[in-house]
VOSE-415379 format. One line per 3 residues: number of its first residue (from 1); their letters; for each residue z, y, x of C-alpha. Coordinates in steps of 0.001 Angstrom, whole numbers, plus 524288, in hexadecimal, padded with zeros to 5 digits. Each point is the difference from the previous one (the first is absolute). Layout:
NUM	A	Z:Y:X; ...
//
This chain:
1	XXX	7F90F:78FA7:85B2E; 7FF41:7FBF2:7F1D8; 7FCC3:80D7D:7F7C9
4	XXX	803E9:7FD53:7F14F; 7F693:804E3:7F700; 802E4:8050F:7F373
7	XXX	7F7A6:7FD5C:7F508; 7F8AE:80A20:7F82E; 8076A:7FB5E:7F441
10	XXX	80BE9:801B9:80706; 7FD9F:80CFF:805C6; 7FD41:804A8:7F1C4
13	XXX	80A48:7F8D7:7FA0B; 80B32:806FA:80BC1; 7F83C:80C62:80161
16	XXX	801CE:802BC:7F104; 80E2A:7FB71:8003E; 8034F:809DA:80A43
19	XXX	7FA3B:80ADC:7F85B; 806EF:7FD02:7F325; 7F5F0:7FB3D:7FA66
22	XXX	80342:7F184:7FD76; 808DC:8001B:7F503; 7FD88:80320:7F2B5
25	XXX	801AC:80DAD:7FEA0; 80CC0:802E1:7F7DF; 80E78:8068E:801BC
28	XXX	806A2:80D55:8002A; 7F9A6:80AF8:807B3; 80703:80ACA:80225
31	XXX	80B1D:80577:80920; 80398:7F453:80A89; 7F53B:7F620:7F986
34	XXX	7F615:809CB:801F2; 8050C:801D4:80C54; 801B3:7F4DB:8039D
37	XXX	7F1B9:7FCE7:7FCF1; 7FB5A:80BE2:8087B; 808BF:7F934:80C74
40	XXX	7F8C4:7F355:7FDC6; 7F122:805CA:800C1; 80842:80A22:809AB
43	XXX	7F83B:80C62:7FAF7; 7F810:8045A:7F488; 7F4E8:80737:8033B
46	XXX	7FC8F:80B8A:7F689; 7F447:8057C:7FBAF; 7FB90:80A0F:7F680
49	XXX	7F49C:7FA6F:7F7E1; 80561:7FC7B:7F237; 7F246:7F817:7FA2B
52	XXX	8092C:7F5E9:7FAE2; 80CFC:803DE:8057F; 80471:805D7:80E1B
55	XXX	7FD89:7F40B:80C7F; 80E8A:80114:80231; 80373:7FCD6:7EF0E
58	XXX	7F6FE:7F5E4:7FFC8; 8047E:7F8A9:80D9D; 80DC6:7FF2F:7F8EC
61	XXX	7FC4D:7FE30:7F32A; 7F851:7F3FA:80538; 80BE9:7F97F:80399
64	XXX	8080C:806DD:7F548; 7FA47:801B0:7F3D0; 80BA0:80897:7FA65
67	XXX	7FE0A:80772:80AB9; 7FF53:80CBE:7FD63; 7FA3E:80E1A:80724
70	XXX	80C29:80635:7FCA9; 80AC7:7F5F5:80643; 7F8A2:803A5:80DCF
73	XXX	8026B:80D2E:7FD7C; 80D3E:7FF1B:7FCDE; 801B9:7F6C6:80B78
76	XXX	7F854:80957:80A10; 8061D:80E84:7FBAE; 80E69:7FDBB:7F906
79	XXX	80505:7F2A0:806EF; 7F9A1:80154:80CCA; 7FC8E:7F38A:80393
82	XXX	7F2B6:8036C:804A3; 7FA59:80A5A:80974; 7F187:80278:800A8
85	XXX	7F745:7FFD3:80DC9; 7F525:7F98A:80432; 7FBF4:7F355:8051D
88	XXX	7F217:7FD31:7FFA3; 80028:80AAE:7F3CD; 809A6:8072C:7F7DC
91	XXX	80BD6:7F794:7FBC1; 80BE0:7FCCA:7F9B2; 80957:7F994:809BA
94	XXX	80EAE:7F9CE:7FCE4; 809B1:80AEC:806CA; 805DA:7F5EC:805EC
97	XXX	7F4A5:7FFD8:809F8; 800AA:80C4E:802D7; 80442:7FF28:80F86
100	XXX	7F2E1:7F71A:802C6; 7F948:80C90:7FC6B; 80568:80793:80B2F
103	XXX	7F4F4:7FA80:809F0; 7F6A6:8040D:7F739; 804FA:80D8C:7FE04
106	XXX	7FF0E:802B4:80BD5; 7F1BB:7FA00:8047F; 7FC7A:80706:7F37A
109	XXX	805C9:80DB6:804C2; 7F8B3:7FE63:80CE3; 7F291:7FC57:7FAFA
112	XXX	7FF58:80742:7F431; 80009:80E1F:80443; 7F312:7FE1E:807E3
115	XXX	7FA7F:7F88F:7F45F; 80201:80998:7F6A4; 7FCFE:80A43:809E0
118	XXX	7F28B:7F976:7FE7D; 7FEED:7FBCA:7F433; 801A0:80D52:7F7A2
121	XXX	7FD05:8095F:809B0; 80B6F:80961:7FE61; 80CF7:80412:80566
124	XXX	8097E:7F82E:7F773; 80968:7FFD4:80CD4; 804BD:80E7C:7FE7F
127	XXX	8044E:7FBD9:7F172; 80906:7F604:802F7; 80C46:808A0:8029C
130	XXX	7FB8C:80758:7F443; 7FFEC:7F538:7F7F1; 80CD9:7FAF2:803F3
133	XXX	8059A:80C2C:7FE6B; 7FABC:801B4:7F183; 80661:7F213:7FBB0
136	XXX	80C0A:80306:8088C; 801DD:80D98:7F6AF; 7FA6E:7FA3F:7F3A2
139	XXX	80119:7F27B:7FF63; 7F54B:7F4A6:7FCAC; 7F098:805CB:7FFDC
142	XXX	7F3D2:7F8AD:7FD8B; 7F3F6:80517:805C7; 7FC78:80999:7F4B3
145	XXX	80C8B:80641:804A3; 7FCFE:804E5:80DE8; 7F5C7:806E7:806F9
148	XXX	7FDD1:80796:7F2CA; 7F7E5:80AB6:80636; 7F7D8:7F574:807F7
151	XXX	7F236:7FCDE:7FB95; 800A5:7F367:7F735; 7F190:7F77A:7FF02
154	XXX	7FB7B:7F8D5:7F653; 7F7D2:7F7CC:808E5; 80635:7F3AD:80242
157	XXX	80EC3:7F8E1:7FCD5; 7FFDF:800D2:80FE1; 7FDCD:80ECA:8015A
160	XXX	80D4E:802D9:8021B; 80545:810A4:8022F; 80878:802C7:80BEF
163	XXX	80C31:7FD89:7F983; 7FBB7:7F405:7F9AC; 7FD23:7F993:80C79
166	XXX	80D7E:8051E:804B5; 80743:7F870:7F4EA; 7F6DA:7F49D:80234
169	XXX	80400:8008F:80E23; 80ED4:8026F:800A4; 80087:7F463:7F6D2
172	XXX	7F740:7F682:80713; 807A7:803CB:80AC9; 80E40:8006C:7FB02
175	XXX	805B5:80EE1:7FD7E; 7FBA1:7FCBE:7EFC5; 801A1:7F4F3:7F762
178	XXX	7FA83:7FF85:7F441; 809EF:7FFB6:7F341; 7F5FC:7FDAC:7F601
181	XXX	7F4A6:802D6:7FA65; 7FA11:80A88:7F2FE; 7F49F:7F81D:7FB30
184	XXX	7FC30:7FB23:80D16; 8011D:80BF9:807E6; 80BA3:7FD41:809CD
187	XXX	80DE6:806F3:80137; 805F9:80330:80D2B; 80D07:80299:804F6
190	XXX	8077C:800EF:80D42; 80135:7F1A0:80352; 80E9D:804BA:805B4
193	XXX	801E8:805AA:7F237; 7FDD4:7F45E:7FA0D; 802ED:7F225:80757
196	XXX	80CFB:7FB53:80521; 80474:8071F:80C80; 7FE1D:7F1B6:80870
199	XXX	7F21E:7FE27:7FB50; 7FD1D:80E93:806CA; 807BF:7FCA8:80D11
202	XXX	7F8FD:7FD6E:80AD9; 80AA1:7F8B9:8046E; 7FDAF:7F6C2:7F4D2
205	XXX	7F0D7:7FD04:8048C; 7FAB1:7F408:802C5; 7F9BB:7FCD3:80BA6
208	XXX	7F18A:7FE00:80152; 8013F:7F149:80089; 80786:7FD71:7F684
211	XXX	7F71A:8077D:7F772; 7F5F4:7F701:804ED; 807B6:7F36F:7FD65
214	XXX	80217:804E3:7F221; 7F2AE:801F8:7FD09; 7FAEA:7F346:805E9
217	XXX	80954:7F844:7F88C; 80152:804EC:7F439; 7EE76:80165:7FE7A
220	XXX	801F3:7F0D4:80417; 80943:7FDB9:7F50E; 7F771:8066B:7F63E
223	XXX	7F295:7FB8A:80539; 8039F:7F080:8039B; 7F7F9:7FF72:80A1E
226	XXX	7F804:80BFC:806E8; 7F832:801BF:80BC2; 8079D:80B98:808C4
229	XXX	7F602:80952:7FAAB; 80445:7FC81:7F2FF; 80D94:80243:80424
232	XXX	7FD7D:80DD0:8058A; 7F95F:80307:7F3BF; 80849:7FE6F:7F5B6
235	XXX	809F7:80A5D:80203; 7F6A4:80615:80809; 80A92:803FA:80867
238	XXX	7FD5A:7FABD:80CC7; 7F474:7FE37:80833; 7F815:7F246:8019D
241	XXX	80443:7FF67:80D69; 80E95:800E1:7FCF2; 7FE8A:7F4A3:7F57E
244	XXX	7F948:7F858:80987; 80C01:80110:80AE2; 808A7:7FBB6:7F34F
247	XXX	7F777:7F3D5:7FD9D; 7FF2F:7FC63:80DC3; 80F5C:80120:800F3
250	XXX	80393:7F972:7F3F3; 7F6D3:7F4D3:80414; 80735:7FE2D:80CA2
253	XXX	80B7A:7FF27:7F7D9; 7FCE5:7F665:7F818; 800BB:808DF:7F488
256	XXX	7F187:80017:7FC05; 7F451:7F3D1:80104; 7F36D:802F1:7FE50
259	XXX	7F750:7F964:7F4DA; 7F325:7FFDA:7FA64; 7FCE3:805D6:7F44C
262	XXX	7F498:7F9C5:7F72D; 7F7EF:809C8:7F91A; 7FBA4:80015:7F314
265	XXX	7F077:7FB67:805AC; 80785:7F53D:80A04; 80072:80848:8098F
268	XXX	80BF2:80029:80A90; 807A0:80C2C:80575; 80B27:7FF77:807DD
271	XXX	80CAF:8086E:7FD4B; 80D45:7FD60:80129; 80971:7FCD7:7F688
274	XXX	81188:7FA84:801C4; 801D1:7F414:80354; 801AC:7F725:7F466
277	XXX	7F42F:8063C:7F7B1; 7FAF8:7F2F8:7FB7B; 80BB8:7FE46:7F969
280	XXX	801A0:80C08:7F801; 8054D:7FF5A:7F317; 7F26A:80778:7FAC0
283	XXX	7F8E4:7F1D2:801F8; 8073E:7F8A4:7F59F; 7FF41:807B6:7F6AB
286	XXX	7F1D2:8085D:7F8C4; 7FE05:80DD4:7FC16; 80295:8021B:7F1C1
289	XXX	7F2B1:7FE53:7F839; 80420:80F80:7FA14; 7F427:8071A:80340
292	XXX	802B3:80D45:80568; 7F743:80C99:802C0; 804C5:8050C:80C34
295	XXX	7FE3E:80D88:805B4; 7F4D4:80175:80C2C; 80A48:80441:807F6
298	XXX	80A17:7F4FE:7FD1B; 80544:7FB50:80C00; 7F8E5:7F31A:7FE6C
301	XXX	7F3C8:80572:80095; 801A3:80ADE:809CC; 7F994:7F956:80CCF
304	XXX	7F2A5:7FDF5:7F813; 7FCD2:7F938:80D09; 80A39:7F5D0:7FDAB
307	XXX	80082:7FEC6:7F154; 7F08C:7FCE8:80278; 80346:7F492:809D5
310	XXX	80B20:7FA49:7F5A1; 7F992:80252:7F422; 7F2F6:80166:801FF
313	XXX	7FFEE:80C8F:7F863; 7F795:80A7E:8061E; 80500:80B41:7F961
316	XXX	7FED6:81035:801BA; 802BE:80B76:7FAB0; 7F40C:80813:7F9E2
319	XXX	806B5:80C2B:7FE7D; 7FAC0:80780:8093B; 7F186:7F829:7FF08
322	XXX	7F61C:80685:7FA3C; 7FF28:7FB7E:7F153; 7F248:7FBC3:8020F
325	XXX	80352:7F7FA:80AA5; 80D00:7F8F6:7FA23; 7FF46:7F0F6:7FE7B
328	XXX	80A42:80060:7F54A; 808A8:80CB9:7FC37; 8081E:80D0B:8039F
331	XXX	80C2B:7F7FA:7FFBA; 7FF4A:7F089:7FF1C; 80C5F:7F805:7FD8D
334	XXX	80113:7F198:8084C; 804E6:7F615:7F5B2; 80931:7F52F:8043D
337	XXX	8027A:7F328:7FAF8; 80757:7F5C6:805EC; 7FC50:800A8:80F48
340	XXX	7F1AA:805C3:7FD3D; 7F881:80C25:7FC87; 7FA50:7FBF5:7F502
343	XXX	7F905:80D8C:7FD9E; 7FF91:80F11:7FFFE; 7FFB8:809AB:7F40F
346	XXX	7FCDE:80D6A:7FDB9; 806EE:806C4:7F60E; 805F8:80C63:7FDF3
349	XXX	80BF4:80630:7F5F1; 7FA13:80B6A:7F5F9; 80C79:804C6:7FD97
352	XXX	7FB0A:808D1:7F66A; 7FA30:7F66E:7F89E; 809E5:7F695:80195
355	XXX	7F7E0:7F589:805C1; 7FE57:7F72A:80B37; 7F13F:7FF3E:801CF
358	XXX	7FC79:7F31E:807FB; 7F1AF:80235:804C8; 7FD09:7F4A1:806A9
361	XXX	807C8:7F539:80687; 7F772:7F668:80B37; 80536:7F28A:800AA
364	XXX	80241:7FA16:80DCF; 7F574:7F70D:804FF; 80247:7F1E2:7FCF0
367	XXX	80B53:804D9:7F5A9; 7FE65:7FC26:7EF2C; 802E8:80A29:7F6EC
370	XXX	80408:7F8F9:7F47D; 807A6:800BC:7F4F7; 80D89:7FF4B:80732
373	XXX	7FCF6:808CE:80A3B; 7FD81:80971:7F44D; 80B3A:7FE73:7FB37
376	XXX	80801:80278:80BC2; 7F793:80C41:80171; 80363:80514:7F30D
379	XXX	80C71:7FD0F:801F4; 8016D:805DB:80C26; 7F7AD:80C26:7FA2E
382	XXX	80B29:8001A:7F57E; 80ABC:8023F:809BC; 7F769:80ABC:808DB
385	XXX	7FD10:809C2:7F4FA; 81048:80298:7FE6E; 7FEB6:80534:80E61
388	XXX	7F3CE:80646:7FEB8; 8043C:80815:7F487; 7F70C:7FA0F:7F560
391	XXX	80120:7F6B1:7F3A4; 7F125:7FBAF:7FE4C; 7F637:7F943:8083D
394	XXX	7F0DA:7FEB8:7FE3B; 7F5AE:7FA31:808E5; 7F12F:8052F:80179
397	XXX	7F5A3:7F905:7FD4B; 7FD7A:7F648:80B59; 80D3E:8015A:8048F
400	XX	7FF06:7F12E:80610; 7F799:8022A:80944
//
C-alpha cells in the first residue's frame, strides 16, 4: 500500500488554513462574524492573565483586528450564542454545540466528586442542595456570594471553600451554567432557568456515539490530519481508546487514509487525514506575509508537542519557572509570519503609564531580522496597543536579543 506523504510545507501551509490563520487578517467581528469565527476554531479558550491582553482577545484579535473584548461579551451574556465549560481548560463554546456536551457532563459528574473530595480536603458535597437552593430563591451568585460564613484562604487560586467547590461542581456537571462573568469571577444560574426547555430534556440527549462521531470529525476538520490521540485531545471529550475505534471504523469505510507527515527536521509520522488531502485548496495558495503575535494558548500552538514537529519551535511557558531559571520571560508571545515562527517576544502593557514595554524579542534560528520584518512588527505593534489599552510603545535596551 502506497501511504501519501504530506510535505512539511504542506502540513504548515493546511494546518494554518484550518486554524484561520491563512488569510490576511481583516473583516467585521462581532455578533454572527465573531461567531462565526469561534465555530471555525470551534472554541476559544479563556484565560485570565492580561500582560498584553486576555489569551482568549488576542486568539480573535489575531484573526480580527477590529476585534474587540467587548463584542465577546455581548455575544456570550445578552445574545447567547455561547455557553462556557471545559474542554482541555475553561472555554467559550458556540451554543449550538451544546448537546455534544452532555457525555461530558456526565463523565464529569461521576469523576469529579472523588477528585475534589481529594483535592481540597473538605465536605463540599453537603453544600450542593444548599447552593441550589440559594440561586433557586435569589437568582445568579458568584462564589463571593455563598458559603459566606465558610473559611475563605488566601493560599492559592485553587483553594476553593465548600460552596465554591459546590458551584464549581453542579456546573461541571450540569445543574449551573454560567451567564457571565464580573471581572473574571464567574456567574451561575439554574441551567433549567436559563436554556431552552429541549436542551434540558433528557429525551433530547445524544447518545454516546454520536458524541464520539462528533468529536472525531469535527477535531479532524480543524486539525487536517491527527493521530487518534490528537483526536481525543482536542475537545478532550473522549478517551484515546474511543478515538481509536472511530479511526479504525472510518478506515474500513473508506472515509479516512492514512499518510505521513514530514516534520519540520525530515522526520516522518504517520496520522490520518480525508481522503483527497493532497489536493486541498490550502496548497495553492500562501499564508499572508502579515506578521501576527499570537497568544501561547492559541489553538495553533496548543499541542507544543506537535507545533514542535511542524515548526520546529520548541516553545514553553515560564510562568510558573523560577525567574532564575527562565530561558526567556513570564509571558512570551510566538510571532508568525507566513507559515513560520519567525520569533518570540516578551512584552508587557503599563497601563498606567500608557505604554507597551517590549523587553526583548529572540529571532528564530536560521530567520533575518531586517528592515521589513521591522516594519511588519511595528506595524503589527501599532494594531496590538488598541487592544491592550495603550497609545505608546518603547523597547529596552537590548530588546533584539
Amino acid at each position: 500500500m502506497n501511504i501519501r506523504k504530506l510535505g512539511n510545507r504542506d502540513a504548515r501551509r493546511i494546518f494554518l488554513h484550518r486554524h484561520l490563520l491563512s488569510d490576511t487578517p481583516t473583516g467585521p467581528a462581532q455578533g454572527a462574524d465573531l461567531l462565526s469565527l469561534i465555530e471555525g476554531l470551534g472554541f476559544v479558550q479563556l484565560d485570565s492573565i492580561n500582560t498584553v491582553a486576555r489569551a482568549h482577545d488576542l486568539i480573535l484579535f489575531a484573526r480580527k483586528p477590529r476585534y474587540r473584548p467587548q463584542a465577546l461579551k455581548t455575544l456570550y451574556e445578552r445574545d447567547g450564542g455561547l455557553f462556557e465549560h471545559w474542554t482541555h481548560d475553561a472555554a467559550v463554546v458556540p451554543m449550538a454545540y451544546y448537546a455534544y456536551w452532555e457525555m461530558r457532563r456526565k463523565r464529569d459528574a461521576a469523576t469529579l466528586r472523588k477528585r475534589y473530595r481529594n483535592w481540597h480536603q473538605h465536605d463540599f458535597e453537603s453544600q450542593l442542595q444548599n447552593v441550589l437552593d440559594q440561586i433557586r430563591e435569589q437568582g445568579p451568585v458568584c462564589s463571593a456570594d455563598v458559603g459566606k460564613d465558610e473559611k475563605r484562604s488566601n493560599s492559592g487560586w485553587w483553594d476553593w471553600h465548600p460552596s465554591k467547590t459546590a458551584l464549581e461542581y453542579l456546573w461541571r456537571a450540569g445543574a449551573l451554567h454560567v451567564v457571565g462573568r464580573d471581572g473574571f469571577q464567574k456567574r451561575y444560574d439554574l441551567t433549567e432557568r436559563v436554556l431552552e426547555t429541549h436542551l434540558c430534556d433528557p429525551a433530547h440527549a445524544l447518545d454516546d456515539a454520536q458524541t464520539i462521531d462528533w468529536c472525531c470529525s469535527g477535531a479532524l476538520d480543524r486539525l487536517g490530519f491527527a493521530t487518534h490521540t490528537e483526536l481525543a485531545a482536542f475537545w478532550a471529550h473522549i478517551t484515546p481508546a474511543e478515538a481509536k475505534q472511530w479511526v479504525t471504523r472510518e478506515l474500513a469505510l473508506g472515509q479516512l487514509e492514512p499518510i505521513e507527515v514530514i516534520a519540520a527536521d525530515g522526520s516522518a509520522r504517520s496520522a490520518y487525514a480525508r481522503p483527497g488531502i493532497g489536493d486541498d485548496p490550502a496548497l495553492l495558495n500562501a499564508p499572508t506575509q502579515r506578521l501576527r503575535v499570537l497568544s501561547p494558548f492559541d489553538p495553533a500552538l496548543r499541542d507544543r508537542q506537535r507545533a514542535e514537529r511542524l515548526f520546529g519551535f520548541s516553545y514553553r511557558i515560564e510562568m510558573f519557572v523560577p525567574e532564575a531559571k527562565r530561558i526567556y520571560g513570564y509571558y512570551v508571545f510566538p510571532i508568525l509570519q507566513g507559515d513560520s515562527i519567525i520569533a518570540r517576544v516578551d512584552m508587557k502593557a503599563f497601563r498606567g503609564l500608557d505604554t507597551l514595554v517590549v523587553r526583548a524579542l529572540w529571532v528564530e534560528p536560521g530567520t533575518r531580522w531586517g528592515k521589513a520584518r521591522q516594519s511588519a512588527f511595528e506595524a503589527e505593534l501599532a494594531r496590538l496597543i488598541r487592544l491592550a489599552g495603550v497609545s505608546k510603545i518603547t523597547y529596552e535596551d537590548g530588546w533584539l536579543r
